[in-house]
SETI-82935 format. One record per residue (C-alpha): residue number from 1; residue in one letter; y, z, x. Coordinates in steps of 0.5 Angstrom, whole numbers. Example, Ala and Ser with C-alpha at 12.3 -4.5 7.8 and 13.67 -1.06 7.14 Angstrom:
BEGIN
+-----+------+-------+-------+-------+
! pos ! code !     y !     z !     x !
+-----+------+-------+-------+-------+
!   1 !    A !    -9 !    16 !    25 !
!   2 !    S !    -2 !    14 !    27 !
+-----+------+-------+-------+-------+
***
This chain:
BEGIN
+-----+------+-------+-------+-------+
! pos ! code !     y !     z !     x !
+-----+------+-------+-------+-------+
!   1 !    X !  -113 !   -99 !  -146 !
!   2 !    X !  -119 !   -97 !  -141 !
!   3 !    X !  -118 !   -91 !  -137 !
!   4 !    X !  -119 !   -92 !  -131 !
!   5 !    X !  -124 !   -88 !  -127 !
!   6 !    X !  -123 !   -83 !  -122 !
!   7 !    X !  -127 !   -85 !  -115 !
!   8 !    X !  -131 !   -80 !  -113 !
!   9 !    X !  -129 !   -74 !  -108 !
!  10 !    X !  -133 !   -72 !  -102 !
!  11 !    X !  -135 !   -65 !  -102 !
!  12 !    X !  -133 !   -65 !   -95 !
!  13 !    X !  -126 !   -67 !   -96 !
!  14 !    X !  -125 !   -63 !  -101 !
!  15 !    X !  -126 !   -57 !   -98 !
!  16 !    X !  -123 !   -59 !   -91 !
!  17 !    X !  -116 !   -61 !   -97 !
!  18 !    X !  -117 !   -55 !  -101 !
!  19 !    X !  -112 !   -51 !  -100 !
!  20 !    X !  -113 !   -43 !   -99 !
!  21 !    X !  -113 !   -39 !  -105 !
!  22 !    X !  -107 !   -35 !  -106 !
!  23 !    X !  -108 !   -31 !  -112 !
!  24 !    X !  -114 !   -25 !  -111 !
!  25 !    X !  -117 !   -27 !  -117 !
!  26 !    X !  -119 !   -35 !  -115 !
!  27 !    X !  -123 !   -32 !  -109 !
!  28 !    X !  -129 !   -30 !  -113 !
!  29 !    X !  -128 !   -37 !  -118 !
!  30 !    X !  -133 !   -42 !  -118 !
!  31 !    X !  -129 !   -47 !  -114 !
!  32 !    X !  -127 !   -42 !  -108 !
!  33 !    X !  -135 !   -41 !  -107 !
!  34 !    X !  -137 !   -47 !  -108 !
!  35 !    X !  -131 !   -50 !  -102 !
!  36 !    X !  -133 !   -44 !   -98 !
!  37 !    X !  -140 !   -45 !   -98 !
!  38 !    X !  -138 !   -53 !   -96 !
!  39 !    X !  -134 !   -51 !   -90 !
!  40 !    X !  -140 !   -46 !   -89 !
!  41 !    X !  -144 !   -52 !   -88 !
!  42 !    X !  -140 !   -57 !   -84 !
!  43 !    X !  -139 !   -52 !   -78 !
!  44 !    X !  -146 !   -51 !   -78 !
!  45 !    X !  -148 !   -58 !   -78 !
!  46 !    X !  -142 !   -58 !   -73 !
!  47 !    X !  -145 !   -53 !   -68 !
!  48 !    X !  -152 !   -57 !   -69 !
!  49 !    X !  -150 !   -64 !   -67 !
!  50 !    X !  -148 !   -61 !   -60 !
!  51 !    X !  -155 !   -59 !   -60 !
!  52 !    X !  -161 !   -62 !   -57 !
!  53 !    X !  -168 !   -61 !   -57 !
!  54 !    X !  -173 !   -58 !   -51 !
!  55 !    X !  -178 !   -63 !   -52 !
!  56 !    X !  -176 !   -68 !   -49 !
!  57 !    X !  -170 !   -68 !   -47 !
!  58 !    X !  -170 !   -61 !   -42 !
!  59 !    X !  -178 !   -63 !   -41 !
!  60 !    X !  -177 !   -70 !   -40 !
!  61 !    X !  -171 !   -68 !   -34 !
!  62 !    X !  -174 !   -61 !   -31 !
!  63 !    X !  -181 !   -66 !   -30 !
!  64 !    X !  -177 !   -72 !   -27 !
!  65 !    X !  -175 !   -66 !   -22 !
!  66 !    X !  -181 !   -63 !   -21 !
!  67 !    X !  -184 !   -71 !   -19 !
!  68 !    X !  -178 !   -72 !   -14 !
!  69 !    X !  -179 !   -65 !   -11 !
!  70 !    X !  -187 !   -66 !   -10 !
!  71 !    X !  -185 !   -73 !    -7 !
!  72 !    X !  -180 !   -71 !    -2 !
!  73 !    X !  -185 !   -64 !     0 !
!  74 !    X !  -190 !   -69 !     1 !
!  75 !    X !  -187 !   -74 !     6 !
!  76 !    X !  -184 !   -67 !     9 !
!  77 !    X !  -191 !   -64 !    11 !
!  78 !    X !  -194 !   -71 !    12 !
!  79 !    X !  -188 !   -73 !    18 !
!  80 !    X !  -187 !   -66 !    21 !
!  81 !    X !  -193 !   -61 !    24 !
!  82 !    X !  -193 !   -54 !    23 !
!  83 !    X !  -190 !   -51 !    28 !
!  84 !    X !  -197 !   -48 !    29 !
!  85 !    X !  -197 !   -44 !    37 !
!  86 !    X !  -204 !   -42 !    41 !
!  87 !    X !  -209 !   -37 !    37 !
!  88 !    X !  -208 !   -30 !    37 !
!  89 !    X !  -209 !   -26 !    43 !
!  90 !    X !  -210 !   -18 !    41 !
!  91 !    X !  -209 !   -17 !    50 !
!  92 !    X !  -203 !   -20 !    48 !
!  93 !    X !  -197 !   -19 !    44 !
!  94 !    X !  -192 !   -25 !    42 !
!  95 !    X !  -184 !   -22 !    43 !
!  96 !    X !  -181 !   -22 !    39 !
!  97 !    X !  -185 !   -21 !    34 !
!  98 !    X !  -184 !   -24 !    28 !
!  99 !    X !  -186 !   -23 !    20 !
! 100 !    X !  -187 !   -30 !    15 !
! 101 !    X !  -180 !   -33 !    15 !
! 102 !    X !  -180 !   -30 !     8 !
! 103 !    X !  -180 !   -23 !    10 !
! 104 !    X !  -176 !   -24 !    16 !
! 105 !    X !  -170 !   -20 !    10 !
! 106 !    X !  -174 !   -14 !    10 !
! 107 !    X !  -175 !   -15 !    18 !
! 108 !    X !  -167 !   -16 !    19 !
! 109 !    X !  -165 !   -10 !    15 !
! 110 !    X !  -170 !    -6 !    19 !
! 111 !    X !  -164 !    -6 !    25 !
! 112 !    X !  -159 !    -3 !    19 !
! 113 !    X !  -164 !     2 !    15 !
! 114 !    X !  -169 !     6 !    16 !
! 115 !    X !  -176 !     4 !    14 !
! 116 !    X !  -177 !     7 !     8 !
! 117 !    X !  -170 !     5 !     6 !
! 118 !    X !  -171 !    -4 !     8 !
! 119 !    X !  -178 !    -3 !     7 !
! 120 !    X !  -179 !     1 !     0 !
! 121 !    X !  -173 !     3 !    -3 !
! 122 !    X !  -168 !    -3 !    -2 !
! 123 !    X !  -175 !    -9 !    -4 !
! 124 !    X !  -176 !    -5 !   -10 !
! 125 !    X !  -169 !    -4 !   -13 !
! 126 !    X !  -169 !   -12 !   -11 !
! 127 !    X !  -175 !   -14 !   -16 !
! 128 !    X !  -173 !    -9 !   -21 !
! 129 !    X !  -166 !   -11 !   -21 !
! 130 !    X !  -168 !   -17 !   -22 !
! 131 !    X !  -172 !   -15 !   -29 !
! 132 !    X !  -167 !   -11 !   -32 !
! 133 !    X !  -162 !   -17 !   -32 !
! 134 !    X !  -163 !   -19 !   -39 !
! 135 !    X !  -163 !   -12 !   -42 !
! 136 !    X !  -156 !   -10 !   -39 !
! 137 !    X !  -153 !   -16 !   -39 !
! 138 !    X !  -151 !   -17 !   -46 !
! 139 !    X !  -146 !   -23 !   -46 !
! 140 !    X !  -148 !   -28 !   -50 !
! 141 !    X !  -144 !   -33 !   -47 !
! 142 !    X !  -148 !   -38 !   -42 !
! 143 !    X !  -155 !   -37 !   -47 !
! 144 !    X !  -158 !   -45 !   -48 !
! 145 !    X !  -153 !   -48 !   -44 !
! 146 !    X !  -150 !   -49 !   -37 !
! 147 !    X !  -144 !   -46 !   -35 !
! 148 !    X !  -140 !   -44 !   -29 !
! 149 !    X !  -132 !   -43 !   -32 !
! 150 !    X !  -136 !   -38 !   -38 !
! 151 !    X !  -140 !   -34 !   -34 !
! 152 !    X !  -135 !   -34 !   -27 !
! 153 !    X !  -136 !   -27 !   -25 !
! 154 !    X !  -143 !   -27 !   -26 !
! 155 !    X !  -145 !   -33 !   -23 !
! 156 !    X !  -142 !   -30 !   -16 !
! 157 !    X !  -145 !   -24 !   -16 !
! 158 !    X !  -152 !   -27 !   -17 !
! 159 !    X !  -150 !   -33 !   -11 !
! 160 !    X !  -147 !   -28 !    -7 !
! 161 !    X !  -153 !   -23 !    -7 !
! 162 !    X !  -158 !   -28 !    -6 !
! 163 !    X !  -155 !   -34 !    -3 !
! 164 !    X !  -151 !   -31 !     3 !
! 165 !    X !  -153 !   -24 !     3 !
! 166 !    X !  -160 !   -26 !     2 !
! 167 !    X !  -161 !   -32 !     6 !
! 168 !    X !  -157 !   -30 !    12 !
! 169 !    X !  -161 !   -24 !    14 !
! 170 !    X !  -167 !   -30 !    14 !
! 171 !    X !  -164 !   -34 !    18 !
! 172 !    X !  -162 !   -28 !    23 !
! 173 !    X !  -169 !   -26 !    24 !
! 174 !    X !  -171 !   -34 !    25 !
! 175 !    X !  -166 !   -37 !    29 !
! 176 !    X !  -161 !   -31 !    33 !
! 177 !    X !  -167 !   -26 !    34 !
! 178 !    X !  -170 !   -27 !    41 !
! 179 !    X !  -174 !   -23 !    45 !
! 180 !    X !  -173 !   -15 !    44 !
! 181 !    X !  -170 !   -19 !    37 !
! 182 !    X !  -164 !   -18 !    41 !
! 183 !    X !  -159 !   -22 !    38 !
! 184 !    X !  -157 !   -29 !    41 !
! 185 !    X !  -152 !   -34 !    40 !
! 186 !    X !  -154 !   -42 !    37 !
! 187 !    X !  -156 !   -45 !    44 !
! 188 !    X !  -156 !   -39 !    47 !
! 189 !    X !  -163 !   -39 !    52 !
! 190 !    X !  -168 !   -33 !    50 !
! 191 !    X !  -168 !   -28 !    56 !
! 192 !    X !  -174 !   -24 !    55 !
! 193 !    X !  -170 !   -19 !    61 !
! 194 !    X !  -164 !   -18 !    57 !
! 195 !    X !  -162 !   -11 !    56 !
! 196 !    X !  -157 !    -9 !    51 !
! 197 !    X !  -154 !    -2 !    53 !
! 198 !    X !  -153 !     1 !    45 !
! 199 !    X !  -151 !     8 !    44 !
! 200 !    X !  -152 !     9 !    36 !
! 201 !    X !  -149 !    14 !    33 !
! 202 !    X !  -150 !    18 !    26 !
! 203 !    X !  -143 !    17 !    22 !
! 204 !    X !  -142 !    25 !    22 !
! 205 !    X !  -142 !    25 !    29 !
! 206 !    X !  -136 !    20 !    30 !
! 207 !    X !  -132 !    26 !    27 !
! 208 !    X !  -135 !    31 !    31 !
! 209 !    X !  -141 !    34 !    26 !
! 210 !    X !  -147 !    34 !    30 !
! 211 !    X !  -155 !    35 !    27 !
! 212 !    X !  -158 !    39 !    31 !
! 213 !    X !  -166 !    38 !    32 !
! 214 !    X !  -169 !    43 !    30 !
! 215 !    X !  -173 !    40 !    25 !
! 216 !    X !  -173 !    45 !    19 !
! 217 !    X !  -170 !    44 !    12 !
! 218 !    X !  -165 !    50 !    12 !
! 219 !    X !  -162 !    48 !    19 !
! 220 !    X !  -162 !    41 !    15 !
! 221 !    X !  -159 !    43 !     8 !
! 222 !    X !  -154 !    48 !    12 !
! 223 !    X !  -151 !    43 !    17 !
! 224 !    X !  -145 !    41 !    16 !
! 225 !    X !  -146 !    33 !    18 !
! 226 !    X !  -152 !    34 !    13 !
! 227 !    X !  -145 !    35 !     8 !
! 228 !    X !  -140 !    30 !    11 !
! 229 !    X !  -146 !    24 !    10 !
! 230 !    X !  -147 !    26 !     3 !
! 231 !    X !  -140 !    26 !     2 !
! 232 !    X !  -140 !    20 !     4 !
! 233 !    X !  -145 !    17 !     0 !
! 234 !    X !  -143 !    20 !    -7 !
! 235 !    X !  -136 !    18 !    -6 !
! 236 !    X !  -138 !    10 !    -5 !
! 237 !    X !  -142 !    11 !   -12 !
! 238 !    X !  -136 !    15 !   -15 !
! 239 !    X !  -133 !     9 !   -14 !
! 240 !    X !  -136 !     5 !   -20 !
! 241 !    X !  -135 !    12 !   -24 !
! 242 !    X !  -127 !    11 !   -22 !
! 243 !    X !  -128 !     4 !   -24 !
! 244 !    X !  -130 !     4 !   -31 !
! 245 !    X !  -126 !    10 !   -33 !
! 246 !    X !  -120 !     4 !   -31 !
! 247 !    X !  -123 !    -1 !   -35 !
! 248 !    X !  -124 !     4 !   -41 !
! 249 !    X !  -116 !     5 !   -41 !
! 250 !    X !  -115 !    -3 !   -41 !
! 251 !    X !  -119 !    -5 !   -46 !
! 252 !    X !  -126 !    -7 !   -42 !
! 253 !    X !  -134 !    -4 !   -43 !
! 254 !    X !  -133 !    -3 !   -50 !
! 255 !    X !  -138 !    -6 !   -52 !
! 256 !    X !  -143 !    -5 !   -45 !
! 257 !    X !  -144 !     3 !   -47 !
! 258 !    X !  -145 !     8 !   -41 !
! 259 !    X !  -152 !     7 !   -39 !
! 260 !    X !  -152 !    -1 !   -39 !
! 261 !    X !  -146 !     0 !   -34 !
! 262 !    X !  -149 !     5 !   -30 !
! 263 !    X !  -155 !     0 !   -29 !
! 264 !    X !  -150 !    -5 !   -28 !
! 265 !    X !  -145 !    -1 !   -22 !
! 266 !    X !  -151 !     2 !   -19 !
! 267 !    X !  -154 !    -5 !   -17 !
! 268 !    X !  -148 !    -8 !   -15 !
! 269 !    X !  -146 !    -2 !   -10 !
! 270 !    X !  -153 !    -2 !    -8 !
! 271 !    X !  -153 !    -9 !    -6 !
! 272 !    X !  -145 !    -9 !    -3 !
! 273 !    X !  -148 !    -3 !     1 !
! 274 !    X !  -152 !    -7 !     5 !
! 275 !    X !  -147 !   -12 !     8 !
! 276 !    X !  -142 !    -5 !     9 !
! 277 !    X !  -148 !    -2 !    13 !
! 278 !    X !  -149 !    -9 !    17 !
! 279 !    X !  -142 !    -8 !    19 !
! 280 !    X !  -141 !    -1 !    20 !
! 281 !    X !  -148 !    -2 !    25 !
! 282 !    X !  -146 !    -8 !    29 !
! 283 !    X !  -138 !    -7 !    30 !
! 284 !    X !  -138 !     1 !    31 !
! 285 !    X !  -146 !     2 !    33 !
! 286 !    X !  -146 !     7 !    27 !
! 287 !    X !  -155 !     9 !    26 !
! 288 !    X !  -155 !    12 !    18 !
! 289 !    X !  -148 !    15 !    15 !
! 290 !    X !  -153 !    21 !    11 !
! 291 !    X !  -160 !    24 !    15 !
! 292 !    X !  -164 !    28 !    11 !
! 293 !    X !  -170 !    31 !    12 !
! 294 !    X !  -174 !    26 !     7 !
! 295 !    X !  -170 !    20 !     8 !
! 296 !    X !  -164 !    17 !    12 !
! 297 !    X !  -158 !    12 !     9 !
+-----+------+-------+-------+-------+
***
């Protein structure tokens, strides 16, 4: 009789089939290196088929949205004149008086910080911040591809810093700033005669600590509201020292280390502090929380 032959057999089959080694010393046999090595491959060649390549497929994409762009700027710079007024009178100045709307930010956060503050210190921490996100964000998840459900909480923050709290301050200045950059209502007729009868306090004076004017370090240093502010202030960023020895317990950060965290936690409060500060000045006419004699928050 003629054997039959034996159809070939599929590596890959083979080691989709092929069940798992029970006996210790199968694992190190020449068969089990030989599936494991195929089951290595087919994962990598299915992580690869997911994959496309930047050219010419993400050129090809970001191209066609760059021409789209330019078309519609054209047709908008073209159809609309620029809000240009009457040359520059050095006799006479313009009220309100504003910045190029990207700097009427830094101009709205003027009202709520001190200049050193909204002008240096807060722009600086924006651009640094802004620089340090890949080194203390280690998440891999998010890398070479789109997503929104893997990187929910990140997305946000970015979205809330940039897209309300930033373009929201622009559009303050731009449109419900009036004359004596007054605050006025959509619709509202700009009053250059308005007058608006504010008494700003400093946060320690709510509770009955007064800084007194004398103008020396010591008089400063030995004040009790000079203490009550900086209470405050540590303890709104003790909050993120509160918050990470929680998560500790919980199982979280372990793999960010302290000082990625510190970064991470101090950026964050910093930037939640300006809506706070904005709130605090605006409902309860609150002027700086800490006065200092270099600076004031």
């Amino acid at each position: 009789m003629a054997k039959r032959k034996k159809a070939p057999v599929n590596p890959e089959e083979q080691a989709d089939q092929a069940p798992s080694p029970q006996n210790p010393d199968a694992v190190g046999s020449p068969a089990a290196q030989t599936v494991g090595q195929f089951r290595v491959a087919k994962r990598t060649r299915t992580r690869e088929a997911d994959k496309v390549h930047v050219w010419p497929y993400l050129v090809r994409a970001e191209f066609l949205c760059c021409l789209v762009v330019m078309i519609l700027l054209t047709v908008w710079s073209v159809g609309l004149d620029a809000p240009l007024e009457e040359p520059a009178n050095p006799a006479l100045t313009p009220n309100p008086s504003k910045a190029p709307w990207y700097f009427l930010g830094l101009q709205e956060m003027l009202v709520y910080f001190d200049p050193w503050m909204a002008g240096v210190v807060l722009p600086s921490l924006i651009l640094v911040g802004l620089m340090v996100i890949p080194y203390v964000d280690i998440n891999p998840n998010g890398n070479g591809y789109y997503t929104f459900t893997e990187r929910k909480v990140a997305i946000l923050i970015f979205l809330f810093g940039f897209a309300i709290l930033w373009i929201t301050l622009i559009i303050n200045g731009v449109f419900l700033r009036g004359p004596g950059w007054n605050f006025f209502l959509p619709g509202q007729k700009w009053d250059p005669h308005k007058i608006v009868a504010l008494t700003n306090v400093d946060l320690p004076s709510v509770f009955g600590f007064k800084m007194e004017p004398s103008g020396k370090v010591e008089t400063f240093l030995t004040s009790p509201a000079f203490h009550i502010g900086a209470l405050f202030v540590s303890g709104y960023y003790f909050l993120g020292v509160l918050w990470y020895l929680f998560r500790m317990k919980t199982g979280g950060y372990q793999n960010v280390g302290i000082t990625r965290y510190a970064l991470k936690a101090f950026l964050f409060l910093t930037m939640m502090a300006v809506p706070i500060k904005a709130f605090l000045r605006i409902a309860f006419n609150i002027k700086y929380i800490w006065v200092t004699p270099w600076f004031n928050i």
